[in-house]
C-alpha positions in Angstrom: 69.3 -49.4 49.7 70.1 -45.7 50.3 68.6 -42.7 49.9 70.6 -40.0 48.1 67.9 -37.5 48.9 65.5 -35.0 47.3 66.4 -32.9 44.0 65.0 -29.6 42.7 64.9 -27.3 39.6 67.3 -24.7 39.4 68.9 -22.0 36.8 72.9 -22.3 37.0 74.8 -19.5 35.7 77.4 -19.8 33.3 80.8 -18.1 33.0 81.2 -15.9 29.7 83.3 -18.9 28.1 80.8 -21.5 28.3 78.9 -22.5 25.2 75.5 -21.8 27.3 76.6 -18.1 28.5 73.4 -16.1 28.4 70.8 -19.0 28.2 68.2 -20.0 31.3 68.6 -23.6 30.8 66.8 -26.0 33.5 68.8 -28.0 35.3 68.3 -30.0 38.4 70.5 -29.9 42.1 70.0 -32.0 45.1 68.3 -29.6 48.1 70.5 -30.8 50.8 74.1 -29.9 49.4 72.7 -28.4 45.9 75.1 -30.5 44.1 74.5 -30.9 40.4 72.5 -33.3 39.0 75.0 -34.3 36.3 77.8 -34.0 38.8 76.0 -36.1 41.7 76.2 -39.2 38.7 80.2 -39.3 38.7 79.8 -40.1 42.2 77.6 -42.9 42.2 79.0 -46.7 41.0 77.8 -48.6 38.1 75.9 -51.7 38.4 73.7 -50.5 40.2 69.8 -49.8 39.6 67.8 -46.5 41.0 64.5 -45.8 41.4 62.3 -42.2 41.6 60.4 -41.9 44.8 57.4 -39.9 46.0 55.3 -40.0 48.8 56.5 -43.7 49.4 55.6 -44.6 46.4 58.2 -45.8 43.5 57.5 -43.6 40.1 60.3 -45.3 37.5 62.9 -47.7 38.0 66.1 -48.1 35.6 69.8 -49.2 35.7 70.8 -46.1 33.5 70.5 -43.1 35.5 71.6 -40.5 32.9 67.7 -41.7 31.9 66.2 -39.9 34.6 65.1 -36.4 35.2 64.7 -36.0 39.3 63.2 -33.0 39.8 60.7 -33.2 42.9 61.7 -37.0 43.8 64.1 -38.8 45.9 66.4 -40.7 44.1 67.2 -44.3 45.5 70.0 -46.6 44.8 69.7 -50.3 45.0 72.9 -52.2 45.4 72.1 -55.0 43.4 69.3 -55.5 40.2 68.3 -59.3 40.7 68.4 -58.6 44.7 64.9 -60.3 46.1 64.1 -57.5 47.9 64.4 -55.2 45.5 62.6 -57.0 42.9 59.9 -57.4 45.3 59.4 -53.5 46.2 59.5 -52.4 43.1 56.8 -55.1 41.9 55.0 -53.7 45.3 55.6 -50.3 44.2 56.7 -49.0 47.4 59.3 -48.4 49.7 59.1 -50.8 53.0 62.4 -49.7 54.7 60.5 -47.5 57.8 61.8 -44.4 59.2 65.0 -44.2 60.4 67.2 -41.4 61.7 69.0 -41.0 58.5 65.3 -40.1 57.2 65.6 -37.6 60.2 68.8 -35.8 59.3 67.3 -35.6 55.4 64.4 -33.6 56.5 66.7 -31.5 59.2 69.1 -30.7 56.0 65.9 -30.0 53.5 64.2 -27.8 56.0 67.8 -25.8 57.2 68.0 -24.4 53.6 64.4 -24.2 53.0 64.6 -20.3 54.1 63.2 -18.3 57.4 61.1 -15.9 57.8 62.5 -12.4 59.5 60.6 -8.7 59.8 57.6 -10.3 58.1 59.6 -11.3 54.3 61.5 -14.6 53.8 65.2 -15.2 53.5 67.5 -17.9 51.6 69.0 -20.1 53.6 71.4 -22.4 51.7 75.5 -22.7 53.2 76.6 -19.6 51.5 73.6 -17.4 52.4 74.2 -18.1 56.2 77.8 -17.3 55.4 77.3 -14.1 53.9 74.4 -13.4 56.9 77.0 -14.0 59.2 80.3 -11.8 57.7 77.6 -9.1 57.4 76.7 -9.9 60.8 80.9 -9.5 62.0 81.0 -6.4 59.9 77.9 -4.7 61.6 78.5 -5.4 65.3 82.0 -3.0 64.6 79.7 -0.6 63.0 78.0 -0.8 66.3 81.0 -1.0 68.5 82.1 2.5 66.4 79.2 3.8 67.3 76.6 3.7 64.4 73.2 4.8 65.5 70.3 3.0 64.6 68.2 4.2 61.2 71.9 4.5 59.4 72.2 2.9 56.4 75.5 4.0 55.4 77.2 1.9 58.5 79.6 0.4 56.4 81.0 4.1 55.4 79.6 7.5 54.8 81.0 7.2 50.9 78.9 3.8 50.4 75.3 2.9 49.3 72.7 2.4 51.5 73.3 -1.6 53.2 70.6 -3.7 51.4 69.8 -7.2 51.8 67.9 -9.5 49.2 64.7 -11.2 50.1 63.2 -14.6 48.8 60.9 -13.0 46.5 63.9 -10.7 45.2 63.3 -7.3 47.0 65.3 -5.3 48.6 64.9 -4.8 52.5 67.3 -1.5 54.1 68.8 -3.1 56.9 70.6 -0.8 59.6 73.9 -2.3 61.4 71.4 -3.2 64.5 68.7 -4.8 62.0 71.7 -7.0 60.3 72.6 -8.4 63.6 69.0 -9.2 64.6 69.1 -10.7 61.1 71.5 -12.7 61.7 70.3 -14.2 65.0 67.4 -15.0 63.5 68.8 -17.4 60.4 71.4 -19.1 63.3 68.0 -19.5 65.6 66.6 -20.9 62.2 68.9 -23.7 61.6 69.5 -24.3 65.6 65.8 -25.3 66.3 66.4 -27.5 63.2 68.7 -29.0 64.8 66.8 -29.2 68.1 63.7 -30.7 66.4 65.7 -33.2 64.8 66.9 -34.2 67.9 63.6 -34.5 69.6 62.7 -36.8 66.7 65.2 -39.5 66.5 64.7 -39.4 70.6 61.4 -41.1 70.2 60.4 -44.9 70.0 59.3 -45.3 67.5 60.0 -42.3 65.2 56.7 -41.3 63.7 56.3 -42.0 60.2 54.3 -38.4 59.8 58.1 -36.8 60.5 57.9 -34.4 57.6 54.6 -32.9 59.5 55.3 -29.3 60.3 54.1 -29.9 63.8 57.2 -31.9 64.6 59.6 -28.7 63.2 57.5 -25.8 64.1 57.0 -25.9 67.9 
């Protein structure tokens, strides 16, 4: 049985060539890696059967998994339909296989791009938004180094626009070289006490079956 993880809605954006150029068409990515829904089925095998889980529980089962829309479920793969213990969690409908650190690392990966909080607005936190935090980051400690005083804007060059950086809810915060550093301490001290709490998790006997709780991820 595996656990392929949780999937979510999202809006992709197509080149000008594409037959669906200009349309906001729904589709669905998996949180962790925000792989493609349609791409994440070339990588699975036939033969198998999959199953929609939430909160434990089994919502649909079915051998075809072009059939299934996953958005806010975990998708599971079985490796075999007729396998006993399969048939007998699905007739059960729930999932029996406990909480194991692979359940651990999940969570660590869903809450590591779930965002952060910084000067009181919340930040994206996916791969490539940490990437971009931290060339900003590179960029605005030379600003610093060349001396760029705190309260400039323009620290990337007196002929640019003011530095901006996009929040969560789509606003724009002015960020100073100084603030962009700070900014980007903050989304490594984000994904480090991930990290940390993960740690502290799969370190205990047993590991709690509450793990998702923020109390485990927010200390």
């Amino acid at each position: 049985m595996i656990n392929h993880g949780q999937f979510e809605q999202y809006t992709p954006t197509f080149p000008p060539s594409h037959p669906f150029y200009g349309r906001r068409i729904k589709f669905a990515c998996r949180i962790s890696d925000q792989i493609d829904w349609y791409e994440f089925q070339n990588t699975v095998p036939s033969g198998r059967i999959f199953a929609l889980v939430r909160d434990n529980i089994i919502r649909s089962v079915t051998p075809d998994i072009s059939a299934m829309f996953p958005v806010g479920y975990d998708v599971y793969e079985f490796d075999e339909i007729d396998n006993p213990q399969v048939g007998n969690e699905i007739r059960n409908g729930a999932i029996y296989a406990g909480t194991s650190k692979d359940d651990i690392h999940r969570e660590r990966d869903r809450r590591a791009v779930s965002g952060f909080e910084f000067n009181g607005k919340r930040y994206q936190s996916f791969p490539t938004d940490r990437e971009n935090i931290a060339g900003a980051s590179q960029l605005a400690f030379m600003a610093i180094v060349a001396g760029s005083p705190a309260g400039n804007l323009k620290w990337r060059g007196a002929d640019t626009e003011d530095f901006h950086w996009i929040a969560e809810d789509n606003s724009l915060t002015p960020m100073d070289a100084q603030t962009v550093v700070n900014f980007a301490t903050a989304a490594a001290r984000h994904k480090a006490k991930m990290i940390f709490a993960s740690r502290a998790l799969k370190d205990m006997d047993p590991i709690p079956s509450n793990y998702e709780d923020d109390i485990f991820w927010d200390s």
